[in-house]
N, C-alpha and C positions, 0 to 999 in steps of 0.2 A: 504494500500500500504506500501510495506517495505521502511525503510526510510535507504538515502544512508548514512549515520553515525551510528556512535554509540556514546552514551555519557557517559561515565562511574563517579562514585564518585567516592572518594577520601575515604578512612576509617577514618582517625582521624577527620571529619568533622562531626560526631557523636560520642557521651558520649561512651566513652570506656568502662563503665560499664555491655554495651548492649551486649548478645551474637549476634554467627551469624545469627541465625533466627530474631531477633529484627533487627539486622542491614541491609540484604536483601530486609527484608519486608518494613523496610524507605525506603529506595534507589528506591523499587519499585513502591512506595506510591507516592512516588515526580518524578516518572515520567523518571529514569534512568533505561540506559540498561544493566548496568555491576558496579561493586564494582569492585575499585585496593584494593588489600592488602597491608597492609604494616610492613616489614617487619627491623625495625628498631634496635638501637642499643641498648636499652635495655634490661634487660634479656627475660621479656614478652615474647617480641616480638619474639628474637631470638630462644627459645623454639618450635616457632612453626615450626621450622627446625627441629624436636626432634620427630614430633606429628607421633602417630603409626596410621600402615596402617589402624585401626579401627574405627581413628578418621578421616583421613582422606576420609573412605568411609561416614562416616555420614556426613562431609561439602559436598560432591559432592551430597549428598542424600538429605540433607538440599537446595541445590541451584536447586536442579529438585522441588520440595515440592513446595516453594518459587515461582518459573520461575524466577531467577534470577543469570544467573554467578559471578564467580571471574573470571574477564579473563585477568588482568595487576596485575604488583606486582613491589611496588616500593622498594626497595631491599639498604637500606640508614643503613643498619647494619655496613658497611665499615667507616662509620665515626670513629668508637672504633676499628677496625681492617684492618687496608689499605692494601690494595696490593702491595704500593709502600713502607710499612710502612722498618725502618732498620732493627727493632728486626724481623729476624726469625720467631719465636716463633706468633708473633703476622701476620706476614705474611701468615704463614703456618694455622694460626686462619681463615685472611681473604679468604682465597682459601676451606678450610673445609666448610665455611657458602657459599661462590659461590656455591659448588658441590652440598651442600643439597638444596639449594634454586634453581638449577636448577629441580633438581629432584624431588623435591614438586612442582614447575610448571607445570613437565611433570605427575606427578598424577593427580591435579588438573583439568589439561583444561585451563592453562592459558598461553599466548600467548608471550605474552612480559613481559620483565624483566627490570625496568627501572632502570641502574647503578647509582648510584652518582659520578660527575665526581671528583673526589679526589685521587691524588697519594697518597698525607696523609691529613690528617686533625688538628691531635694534636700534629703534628711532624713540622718541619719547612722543608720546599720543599730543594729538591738537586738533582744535577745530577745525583745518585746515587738512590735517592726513584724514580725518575722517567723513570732509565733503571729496574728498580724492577715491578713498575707497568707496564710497558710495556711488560714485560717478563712473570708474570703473567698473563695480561689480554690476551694474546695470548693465554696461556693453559686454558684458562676460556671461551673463543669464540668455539677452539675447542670441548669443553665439552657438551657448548651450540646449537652446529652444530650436536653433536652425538644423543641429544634428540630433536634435531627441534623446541627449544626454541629460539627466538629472544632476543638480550640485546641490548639497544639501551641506549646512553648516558644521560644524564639528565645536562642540562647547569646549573650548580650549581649560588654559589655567592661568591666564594673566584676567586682570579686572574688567577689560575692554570687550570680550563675549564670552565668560565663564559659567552662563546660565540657558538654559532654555529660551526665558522670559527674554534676556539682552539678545539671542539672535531672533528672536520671533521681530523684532523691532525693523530690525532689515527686511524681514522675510516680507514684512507687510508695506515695506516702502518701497520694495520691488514691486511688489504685487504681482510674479508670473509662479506657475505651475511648475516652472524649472528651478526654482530655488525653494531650498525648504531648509528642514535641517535632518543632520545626522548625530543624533547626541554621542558623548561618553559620559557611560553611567558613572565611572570613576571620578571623570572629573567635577560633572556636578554633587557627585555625593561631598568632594572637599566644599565646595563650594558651600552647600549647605550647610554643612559645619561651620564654615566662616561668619555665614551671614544667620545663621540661628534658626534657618527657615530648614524648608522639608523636600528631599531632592525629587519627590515622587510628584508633589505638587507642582513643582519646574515642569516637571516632564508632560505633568498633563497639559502644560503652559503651551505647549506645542500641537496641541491635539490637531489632527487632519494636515499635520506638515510634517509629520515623522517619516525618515524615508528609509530608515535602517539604524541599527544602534550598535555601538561598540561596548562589548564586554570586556571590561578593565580595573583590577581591582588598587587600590588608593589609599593611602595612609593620610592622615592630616599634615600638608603642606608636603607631601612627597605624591609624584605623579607618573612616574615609570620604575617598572624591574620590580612591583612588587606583587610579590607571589602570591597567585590564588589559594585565599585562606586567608591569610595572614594577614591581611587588611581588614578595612570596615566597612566594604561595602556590601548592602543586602542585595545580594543577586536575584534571589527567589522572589522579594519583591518587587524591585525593580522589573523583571522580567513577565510578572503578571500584570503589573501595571502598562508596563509597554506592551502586552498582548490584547491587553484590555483597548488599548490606545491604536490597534490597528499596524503595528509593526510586527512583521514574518522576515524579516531579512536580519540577523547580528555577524558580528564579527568578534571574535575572541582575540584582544588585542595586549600581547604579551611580546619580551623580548628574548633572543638567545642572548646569553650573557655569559656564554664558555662552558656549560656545563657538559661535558660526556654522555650524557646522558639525555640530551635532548627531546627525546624523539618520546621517550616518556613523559616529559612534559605536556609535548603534543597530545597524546595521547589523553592524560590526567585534566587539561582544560577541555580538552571535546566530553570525556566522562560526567563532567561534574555539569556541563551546561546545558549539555543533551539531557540528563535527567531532570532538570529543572523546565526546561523547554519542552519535552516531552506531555508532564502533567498539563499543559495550556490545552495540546488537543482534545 
C-alpha cells in the first residue's frame, strides 16, 4: 500500500566524499523516499549550478538506476550572497544563483526549493536590505511560477525570519502560490523558547502555506549536529500538528560529523520518524 508521506534525507547527513550513486543507494538502504540536495554557499556546492546538460542527464539516469529521486533542494547558497545584500554586485550574484537553481530544479524533477530566510547574513539588517530583498524575492517567485517550481521559506535562526509568523509576513506580501514556507521544527522550537511563546502555535501560523517540513532536533541556542534525542524538541507533536496542518512531505535534516558508523545513523532517524509519521495515517 502507498504510504500517504514521503520522507526524504537530508544530503550532508552523509560523508561528502560519496558520489551520487553511493548517496541514493544509503538513503534507499535506510529506508527513504527522496534525497534534498543541497545547495550551499560554498564553491562545491554552488558549481553545481554550472553542471552541463550531460551531467545532468546522468543524475536523472542515476536516480531511475537507483529508484530513488532528488525531489527538494535546500538552496542556503544566499548566506554568501543575499538578496537583500547593499552591494549590487553581490545582489545581482544572489539573483544569478536563484535563476540557475530554479532551473536545475526544473531539469531535475525537483519540486520544492527551500529558501533560507535571510535579507542578509554577513551584512547587518536595515531598512534598506530588507526593501532589496523584498524587491528581489518578488522577481524570484515570478521566475519560480514560470517553471512551476515551489520556494517555500525555511524558518532560519537569526531574528530577521526565525518564526512561522515572520515568514508568513513575506509570504503575504508576495501574494503568489509559488512562495510559501518550508518550516524547521528545530529551529522554531529554539525560537519558542526564546520568545516564551508555543512553536506548534507558529506552525499553525502558516496554515494553507506549508509546503514540507524539516525534521531537526535543537538545543536552546544551539542549531546543528544535535542528535536525535538529545534535544528538546517534540517531534511526535510537532508532527501531528503538521499532519493536522496538511503537510505529507519532511525531510530529516541531520549532519555526518565523522562518525564510522554513519549509515546507522541513517538508519536510526528514518526509524524513529517513520514510527511517529506512521501513527498520522
Amino acid at each position: 500500500m502507498e504510504k500517504a508521506y514521503t520522507l526524504g534525507l537530508y544530503e550532508k547527513s552523509m560523508p561528502s566524499w560519496l558520489g551520487w550513486k553511493e548517496k541514493l543507494e544509503a538513503a534507499k538502504a535506510a529506508g527513504y523516499d527522496f534525497v534534498e540536495i543541497s545547495i550551499d554557499e560554498t564553491e562545491e556546492k554552488l558549481s553545481r549550478l554550472s553542471m552541463s546538460q550531460a551531467e545532468r542527464l546522468e543524475l536523472i539516469s542515476m536516480m531511475k538506476i537507483v529508484g530513488l529521486p532528488i525531489r527538494t533542494m535546500c538552496l542556503s547558497g544566499h548566506r554568501k550572497y543575499p538578496l537583500g545584500s547593499q552591494d549590487p554586485k553581490v545582489r545581482e550574484m544572489g539573483m544569478d544563483i536563484m535563476k540557475k537553481a530554479i532551473q536545475l530544479a526544473d531539469d531535475l524533477g525537483i519540486r520544492i526549493i527551500q529558501l533560507a530566510g535571510y535579507d542578509v547574513y554577513y551584512e547587518d539588517s536595515s531598512p534598506d536590505t530588507k526593501e532589496y530583498f523584498l524587491d528581489n524575492l518578488k522577481k524570484a517567485t515570478e521566475i519560480a511560477a514560470r517553471a512551476g517550481v515551489v520556494l517555500g521559506f525555511e524558518t532560519m535562526e537569526t531574528e530577521f525570519m526565525n518564526t512561522v509568523e515572520k515568514s508568513m509576513e513575506y509570504v503575504k506580501l508576495v501574494s503568489s502560490m509559488y512562495l510559501n514556507v518550508y518550516p524547521d521544527i528545530g529551529n522554531i522550537t529554539n525560537a519558542a523558547k526564546t520568545y516564551g511563546t508555543d512553536a506548534l502555535d507558529d506552525l499553525r501560523a502558516g496554515k494553507g502555506h506549508l509546503v514540507a517540513m524539516h525534521l531537526k532536533e535543537t538545543v536552546p541556542g544551539k542549531f546543528r549536529e544535535i542528535p536525535f534525542g538529545s534535544g528538546h524538541v517534540d517531534f511526535e507533536r510537532a508532527i501531528q500538528t503538521a499532519w493536522e496542518l496538511g503537510i505529507r512531505k519532511y525531510v530529516t535534516e541531520f549532519w555526518f560529523t565523522g562518525n564510522a558508523d554513519w549509515m546507522n545513523d541513517l538508519n536510526d532517524a528514518n526509524r524513529r520518524m517513520t514510527e511517529i509519521l506512521d501513527q498520522q495515517c
